[in-house]
Each structure stands twice: as structure tokens, then as C-alpha cells.
C-alpha positions as CSV (number, residue, x, y, z in Angstrom):
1,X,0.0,0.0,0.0
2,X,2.9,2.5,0.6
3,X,4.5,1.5,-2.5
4,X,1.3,2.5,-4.2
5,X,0.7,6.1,-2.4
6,X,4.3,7.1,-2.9
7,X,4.4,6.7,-6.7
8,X,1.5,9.8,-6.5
9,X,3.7,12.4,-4.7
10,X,6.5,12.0,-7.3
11,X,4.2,12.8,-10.2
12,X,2.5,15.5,-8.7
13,X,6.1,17.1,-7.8
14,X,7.2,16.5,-11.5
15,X,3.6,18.2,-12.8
16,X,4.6,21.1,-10.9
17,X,8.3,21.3,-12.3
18,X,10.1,19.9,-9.2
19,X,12.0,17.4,-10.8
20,X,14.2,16.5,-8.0
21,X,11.5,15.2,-5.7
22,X,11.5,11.9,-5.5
23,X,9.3,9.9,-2.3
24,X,9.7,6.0,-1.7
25,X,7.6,4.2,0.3
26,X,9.9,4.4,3.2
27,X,9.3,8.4,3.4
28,X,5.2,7.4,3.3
29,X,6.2,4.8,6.1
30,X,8.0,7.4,8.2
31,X,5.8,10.2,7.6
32,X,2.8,7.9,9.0
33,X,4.4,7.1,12.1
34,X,5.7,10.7,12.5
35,X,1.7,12.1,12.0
36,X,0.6,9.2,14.4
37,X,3.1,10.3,17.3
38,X,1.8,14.1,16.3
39,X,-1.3,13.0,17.3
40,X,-0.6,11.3,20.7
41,X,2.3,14.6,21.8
42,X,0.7,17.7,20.2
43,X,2.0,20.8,19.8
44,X,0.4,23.9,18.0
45,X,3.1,23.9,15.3
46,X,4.3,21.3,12.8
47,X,7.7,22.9,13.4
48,X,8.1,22.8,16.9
49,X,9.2,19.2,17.1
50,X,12.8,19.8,15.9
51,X,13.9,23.1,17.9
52,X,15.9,21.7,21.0
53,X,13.7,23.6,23.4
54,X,10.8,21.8,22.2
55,X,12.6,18.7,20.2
56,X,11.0,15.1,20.7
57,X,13.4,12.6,19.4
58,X,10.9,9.8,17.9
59,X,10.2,12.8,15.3
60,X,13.4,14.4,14.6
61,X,15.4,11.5,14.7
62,X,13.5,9.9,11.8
63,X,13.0,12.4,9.5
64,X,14.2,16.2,8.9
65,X,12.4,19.4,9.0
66,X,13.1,20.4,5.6
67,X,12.2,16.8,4.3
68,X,8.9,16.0,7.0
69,X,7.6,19.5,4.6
70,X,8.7,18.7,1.2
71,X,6.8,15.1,1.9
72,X,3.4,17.4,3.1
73,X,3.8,19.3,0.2
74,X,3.1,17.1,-2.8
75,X,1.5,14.6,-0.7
76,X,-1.2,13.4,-3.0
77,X,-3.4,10.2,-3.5
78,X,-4.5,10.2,-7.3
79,X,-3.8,12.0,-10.8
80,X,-4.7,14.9,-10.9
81,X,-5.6,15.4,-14.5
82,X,-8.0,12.4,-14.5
83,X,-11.7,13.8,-15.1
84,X,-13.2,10.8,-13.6
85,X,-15.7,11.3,-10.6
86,X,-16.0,8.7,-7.7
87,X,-19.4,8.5,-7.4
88,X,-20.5,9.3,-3.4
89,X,-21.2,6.7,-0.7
90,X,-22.8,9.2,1.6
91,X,-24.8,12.4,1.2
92,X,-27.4,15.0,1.7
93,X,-31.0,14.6,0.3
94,X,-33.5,17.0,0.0
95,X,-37.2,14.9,0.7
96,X,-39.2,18.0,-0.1
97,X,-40.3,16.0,-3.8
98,X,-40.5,13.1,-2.0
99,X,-44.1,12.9,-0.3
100,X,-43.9,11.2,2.7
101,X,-46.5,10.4,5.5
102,X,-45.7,13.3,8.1
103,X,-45.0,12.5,11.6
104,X,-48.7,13.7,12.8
105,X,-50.3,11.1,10.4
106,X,-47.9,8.8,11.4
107,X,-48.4,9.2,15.1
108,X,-51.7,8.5,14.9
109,X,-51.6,4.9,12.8
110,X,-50.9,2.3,15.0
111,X,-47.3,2.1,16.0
112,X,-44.8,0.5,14.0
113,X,-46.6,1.9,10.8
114,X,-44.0,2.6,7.9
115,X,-44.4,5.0,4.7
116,X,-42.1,4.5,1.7
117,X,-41.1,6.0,-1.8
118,X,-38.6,4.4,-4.1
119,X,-36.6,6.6,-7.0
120,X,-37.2,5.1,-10.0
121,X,-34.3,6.8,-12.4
122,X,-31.7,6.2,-8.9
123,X,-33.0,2.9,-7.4
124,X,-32.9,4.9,-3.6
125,X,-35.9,3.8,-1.2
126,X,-36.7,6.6,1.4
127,X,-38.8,5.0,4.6
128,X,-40.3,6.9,7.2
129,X,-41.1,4.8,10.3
130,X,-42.4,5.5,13.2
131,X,-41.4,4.6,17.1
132,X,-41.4,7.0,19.4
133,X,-40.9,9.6,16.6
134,X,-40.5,9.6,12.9
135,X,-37.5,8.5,11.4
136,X,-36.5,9.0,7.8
137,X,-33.8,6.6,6.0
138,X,-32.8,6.0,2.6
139,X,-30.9,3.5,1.2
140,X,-30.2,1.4,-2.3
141,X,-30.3,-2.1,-1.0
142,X,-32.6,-2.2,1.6
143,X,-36.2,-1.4,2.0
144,X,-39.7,-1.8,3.9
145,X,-39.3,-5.7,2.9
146,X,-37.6,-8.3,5.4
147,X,-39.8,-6.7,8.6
148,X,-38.7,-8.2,11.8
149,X,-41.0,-8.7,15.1
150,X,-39.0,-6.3,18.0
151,X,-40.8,-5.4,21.6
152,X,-41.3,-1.4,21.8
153,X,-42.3,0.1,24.9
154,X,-45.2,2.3,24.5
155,X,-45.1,5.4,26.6
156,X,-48.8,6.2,26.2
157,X,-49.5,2.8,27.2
158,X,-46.8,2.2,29.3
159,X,-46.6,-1.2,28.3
160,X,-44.7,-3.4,25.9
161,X,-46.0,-3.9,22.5
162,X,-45.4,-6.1,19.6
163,X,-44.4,-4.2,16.7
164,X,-42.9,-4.6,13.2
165,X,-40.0,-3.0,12.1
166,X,-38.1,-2.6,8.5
167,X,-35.2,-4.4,7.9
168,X,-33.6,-0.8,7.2
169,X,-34.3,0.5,10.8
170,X,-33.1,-2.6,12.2
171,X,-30.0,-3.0,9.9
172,X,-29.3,1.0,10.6
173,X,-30.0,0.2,14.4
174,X,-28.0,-3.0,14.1
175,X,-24.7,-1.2,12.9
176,X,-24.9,2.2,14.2
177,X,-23.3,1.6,17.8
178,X,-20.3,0.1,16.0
179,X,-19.9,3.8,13.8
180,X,-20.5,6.0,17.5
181,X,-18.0,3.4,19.2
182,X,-15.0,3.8,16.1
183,X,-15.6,7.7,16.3
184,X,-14.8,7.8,20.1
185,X,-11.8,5.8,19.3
186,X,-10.6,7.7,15.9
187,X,-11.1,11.1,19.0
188,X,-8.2,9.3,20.9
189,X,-5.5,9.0,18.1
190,X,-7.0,12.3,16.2
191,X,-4.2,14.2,14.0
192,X,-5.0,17.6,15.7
193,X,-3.0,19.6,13.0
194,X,-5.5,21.2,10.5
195,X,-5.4,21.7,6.1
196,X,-7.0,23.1,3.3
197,X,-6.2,20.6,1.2
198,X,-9.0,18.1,1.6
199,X,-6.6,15.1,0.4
200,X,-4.4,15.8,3.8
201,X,-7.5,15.3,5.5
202,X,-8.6,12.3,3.8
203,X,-4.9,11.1,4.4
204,X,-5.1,12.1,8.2
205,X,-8.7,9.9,8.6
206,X,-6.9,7.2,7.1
207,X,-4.2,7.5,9.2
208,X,-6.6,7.3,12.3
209,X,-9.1,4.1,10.9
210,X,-6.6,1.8,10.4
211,X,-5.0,2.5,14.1
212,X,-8.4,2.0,15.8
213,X,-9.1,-0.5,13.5
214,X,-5.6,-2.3,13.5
């Protein structure tokens, strides 16, 4: 994987005329671990790890100032004259076309009542159950099909009830703990150091995953 991301750094340097830039994978290899012990010792500035007031050795032994910066620089993670759009795995939708059962009308059919639409040109299913309170989800692979049996407490009632619920709502239920539980963890290693350049950040969450994940 290092092998891979370091060939992008040397062609962006040589598409911006620095022809004497040249990154292996052992500079991405160092320049990981350096950004992971950034994150655990941090300090307000990227150059305040080499000064000897402020030096920390596991940083400044393994790479140099000027070459920790030249690495920043044209580190990149795909061509930048390709035209070719990754499509998006996540993303905001507007439901004001997409007429939904509100949450009054779903209040008052009995509980566990779903509403869905399904985008015919996009193949996305928006489903509007309701518990306690409407919920809204979308998805392209799951819908108002596969409904499971789960015991709901209802407050009016105060009583448990049997009530049917969406394999969408219980496969977002099912998985969502796990996403709440890796973002506390990615908070513990965080790269605290901020950019512009949205492919740093990409690089940085990267960075993060695979040490909570690892």
C-alpha cells in the first residue's frame, strides 16, 4: 500500500516542475508514524518538534524538517488530471419532492406503521417509520421488505408492545453503535493539526481508521 501512495507524490512534484523530488515508500512509512506520534504529543506547530527547546526525538530523529515539509507538500493520493468522478457513498438529500407520510399522520396509525417512496431513475428507497418519533432513511439495498418482530415500549400505554419494524431500521440500528464506538476511538488517536487541502484530511482519517481498526 505504501509502494502504491508514494508513486502519487512523485508525479504531482514533477507536474509542478520539481523534478528532483522523489518519495519511496519508506518516506510514506516514516511520515505515517511521524503524524501518528503528532497526534498522541501535540503541539500547536508542525515545526516545533525539531527546535531543541521543544525537540522530541521519535520525530526528529526519523525524518528532517526540511524533508517532513517537502513530503506534506506534494503529498497526493490520485492523478490529478484524470476527469473521472468517484461516485458518493454518503450524502445529503432534500425529501421536499418526496411525499412522505408526516409525523402527525404517522403518530396517529398504530405504531410501528412505515411509509415509503422508491426513486425510480436512482433505485434509492426513502422510509419513514415511526417509534417513538419519525425516522426518515434512505438506502439502495434495503427497503420496507424483510420486517422483523421487536418489543417497543409504549409510553402512552406504558406497556410493551409487539411491533414490526423494516429491515432498514433494524440494519441502521443493528450497525450504528459500531460507527459511535470507532468515532470515540478515531477522537483518541486524532491528528490535531489542521489543512486546506482536503486530500491531507482524507490522508489524516486514514491515518486514524486503520490505528483504531488495526
Amino acid at each position: 500500500m505504501f509502494e502504491i501512495i508514494s508513486e502519487q507524490p512523485t508525479l504531482y512534484a514533477i507536474q509542478n516542475r520539481n523534478f528532483s523530488a522523489k518519495f519511496s515508500k519508506y518516506d510514506i512509512e516514516q511520515l505515517t508514524g511521524i503524524l501518528m506520534k503528532m497526534g498522541i504529543v501535540q503541539m500547536s506547530r508542525y515545526r516545533l518538534y525539531w527546535p531543541r527547546e521543544f525537540r522530541l526525538d521519535g520525530i526528529a530523529n526519523r525524518m528532517s524538517p526540511f524533508r517532513f515539509f517537502e513530503v506534506m507538500k506534494y503529498l497526493h493520493s490520485q492523478r490529478s488530471y484524470s476527469t473521472e468522478k468517484v461516485p458518493y457513498m454518503i450524502g445529503y438529500i432534500r425529501l421536499r419532492g418526496c411525499r412522505l407520510m408526516s409525523e402527525q399522520a404517522l403518530n396517529l396509525s398504530p405504531q410501528g406503521k412505515t411509509d415509503f417512496r422508491t426513486s425510480k431513475a436512482d433505485d434509492i428507497t426513502a422510509v419513514s417509520s415511526y417509534d417513538n418519533r419519525r425516522v426518515t432513511l434512505t438506502s439502495t439495498y434495503l427497503s420496507v421488505e424483510l420486517v422483523k418482530i421487536k418489543n417497543r415500549l409504549d409510553r402512552k400505554q406504558q406497556k410493551k408492545m409487539i411491533v414490526s419494524v423494516p429491515s432498514i431500521v433494524d440494519d441502521y440500528n443493528l450497525h450504528m453503535g459500531g460507527v459511535d464506538l470507532s468515532n470515540m476511538l478515531s477522537a483518541l488517536y486524532k491528528i490535531g493539526h489542521k489543512s486546506r487541502k482536503w486530500t491531507r484530511r482524507i490522508f489524516y482519517w486514514i491515518i486514524v481508521t486503520a490505528a483504531v481498526n488495526g
